[in-house]
C-alpha angles and dihedrals in degrees: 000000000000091000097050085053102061083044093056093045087044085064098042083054089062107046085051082071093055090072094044094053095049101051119009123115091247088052117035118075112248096164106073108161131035092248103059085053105064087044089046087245090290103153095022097152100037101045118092117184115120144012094287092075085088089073095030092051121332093213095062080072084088091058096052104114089219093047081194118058144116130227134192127175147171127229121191121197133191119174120180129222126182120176118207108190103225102181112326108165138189111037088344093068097063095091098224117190095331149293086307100261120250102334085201123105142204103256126184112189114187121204135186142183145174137185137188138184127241099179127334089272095047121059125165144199161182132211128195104185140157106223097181126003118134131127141230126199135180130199113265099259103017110148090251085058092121098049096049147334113171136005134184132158125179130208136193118182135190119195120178111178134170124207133197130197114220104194138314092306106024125064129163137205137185133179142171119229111219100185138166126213131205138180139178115187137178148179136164104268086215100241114093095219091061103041122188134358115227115190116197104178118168138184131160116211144152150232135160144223146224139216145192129185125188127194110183097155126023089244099039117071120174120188129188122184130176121205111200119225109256118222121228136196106189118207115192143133134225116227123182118221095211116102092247097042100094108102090048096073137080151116125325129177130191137178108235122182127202123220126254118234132201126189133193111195138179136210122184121170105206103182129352095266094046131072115182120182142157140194138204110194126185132197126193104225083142092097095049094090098134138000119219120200122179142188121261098177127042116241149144091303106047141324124285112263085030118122101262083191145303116243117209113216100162081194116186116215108244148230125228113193116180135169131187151158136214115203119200104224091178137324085292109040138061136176132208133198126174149167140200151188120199130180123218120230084215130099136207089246099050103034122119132194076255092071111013092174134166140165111291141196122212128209120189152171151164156144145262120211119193108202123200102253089062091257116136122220114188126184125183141171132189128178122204129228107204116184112226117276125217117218127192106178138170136188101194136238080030104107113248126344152250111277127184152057144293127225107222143208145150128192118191121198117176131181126190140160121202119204127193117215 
């Protein structure tokens, strides 16, 4: 019974990090056109320069200068997670086969965007965008095994969205997020003979979002959009890879939400070689307190309907401050400078090697090429300050804990052409 029962927890483990994965600020891609990248997304509603602005704020569609145009891009991430073992103790003091290497992954996220124009006063647009999709994985035997091993979730989002211009000063925008969500988790289960515990789970739900610009000088441009959270009911199942680990699997469901976001940006051209602009962006994390899964099918490890296990996140929501700056070298060049500061929704009571997340500060910069067949190429980078972040964590009836801290960084490289048509 004792040992069903750390299989059961080991699971449980596992489908904690699903959440994690899905949502978290280390995780989820905030960075989504070549542009925002070199200014560290400072301005982002009120910019309009290329194609993106339909996810950014669909009503900046009615400032592009090509009202039609289509835009595609590349973002590569690679985050950086090191785990130094400061005192774990119980299982999680045999050293196993190491510390788990570098938990960070090569990740290429591809975007895309187009918009058209019905009359002056009607503009549309679509977005194809990626909004979290990265990957962690641990070395096979490392001495946090039981807490985590691999992690990958995939995205795929569509975003339609309409904006109106009221008059000279006022536009509007509004868009639906149809967006599908996959994971693939695993741990080790604890027992040899059952090996590892590997968690795919899947929904595709929607939300929308809102957006406001406001002109009231030629030079002074204000934007305000509003993301709504996105429901999820999350249908799986957990498998074993060890030759007797068969009747411990089956199906699991739970109920995730997404948070909501609201951001409030700012775009002033002083001069016509000088662009200034800021953002304030805000995520609701508040509501993810707990997480419930439960069974949908009886096996070896509990009755369907039963509480497989309820998770605690005690998540905050959380503040994004950016500034940045574009410089106009000539009619074909521009360059781009940013920085940011972003909270993370994680604590040090509640954080796990799936999510080893901290407070971050961006610094960023790129470049914007106008090339003489009206096509845009942008290319940004951004590299990402985060600050260590402690774990203690338990799997009972496990004996100790995993105690210590992880050595962060993130680097950001995005690539994106823009065409008129």
């Amino acid at each position: 019974m004792r040992t069903l029962k750390l299989i059961t927890l080991s699971v449980a483990a596992a489908t904690a990090g699903f959440a994690a994965n899905a949502m978290a600020g280390g995780f989820a891609i905030g960075i989504q056109s070549g542009s925002a990248t070199g200014n560290a997304v400072a301005g982002g509603a009120a910019v309009a320069e290329d194609a993106s602005v339909v996810w950014s704020n669909p009503a900046g569609m009615m400032h592009l200068a090509s009202p039609r145009q289509v835009t595609v891009g590349l973002n590569v991430f690679k985050p950086s997670f090191k785990f130094e073992n400061t005192g774990s103790t119980g299982l999680f003091a045999l050293p196993g086969t190491g510390e788990g290497g570098d938990g960070g992954d090569w990740a290429y996220v591809p975007n895309a965007f187009g918009t058209y124009e019905i009359n002056p006063r009607l503009r549309v647009g679509l977005a194809l965008n990626v909004p979290f999709g990265l990957v962690t994985s641990y070395d096979q035997g490392w001495r946090g095994q039981l807490t985590a091993l691999k992690s990958k979730i995939e995205t795929i989002n569509i975003n339609p969205a309409v904006a109106f211009k009221i008059n000279d000063m006022f536009s509007v925008g509004a868009g639906v997020s149809v967006q599908r969500l996959k994971a693939e988790l695993s741990s080790f289960s604890g027992v040899a003979a059952l090996g590892n515990a590997n968690l795919a789970a899947d929904d595709t739900a929607w939300g929308w979002n809102v957006g406001l610009t406001f002109q009231p000088l030629q030079q002074l441009r204000f934007g305000a959009t509003y993301r709504s959270a996105i429901d999820y009911s999350l249908d799986g199942d957990v498998r074993f890879t060890g030759v007797a680990g068969g009747p411990f699997g089956g199906n699991v469901r739970a109920d995730l939400k997404v948070p909501d976001s609201a951001s409030f940006s700012v775009l002033y051209a002083l001069n016509p070689k000088w662009e200034l602009m800021g953002d304030i962006t805000w995520t609701g994390w508040d509501h993810l307190q707990q997480l419930v899964v439960t069974r949908t099918t009886t096996s070896a490890g509990g009755a369907a309907g039963s509480t497989f296990t309820t998770l605690p996140f005690n998540w905050k929501d959380t503040w994004r401050y950016s500034v940045g700056a574009s410089y106009r070298v000539n009619d074909a060049f521009k360059l781009r400078f940013g920085f940011a500061f972003d909270e993370t929704p994680t604590n040090d009571t509640t954080r796990t090697p799936r999510l080893p997340d901290q407070d971050r500060k961006w610094v960023a910069f790129g470049v914007q090429y106008r090339a003489p067949w009206k096509g845009v190429f942008e290319i940004g980078y951004a590299h990402e300050f985060i600050r260590d972040a402690s774990v203690n964590v338990s799997v009972p009836p496990a004996p100790g804990a995993l105690i210590g801290r992880f050595e962060n960084k993130a680097d950001i490289l995005s690539v994106q052409y823009s065409h008129p048509f």
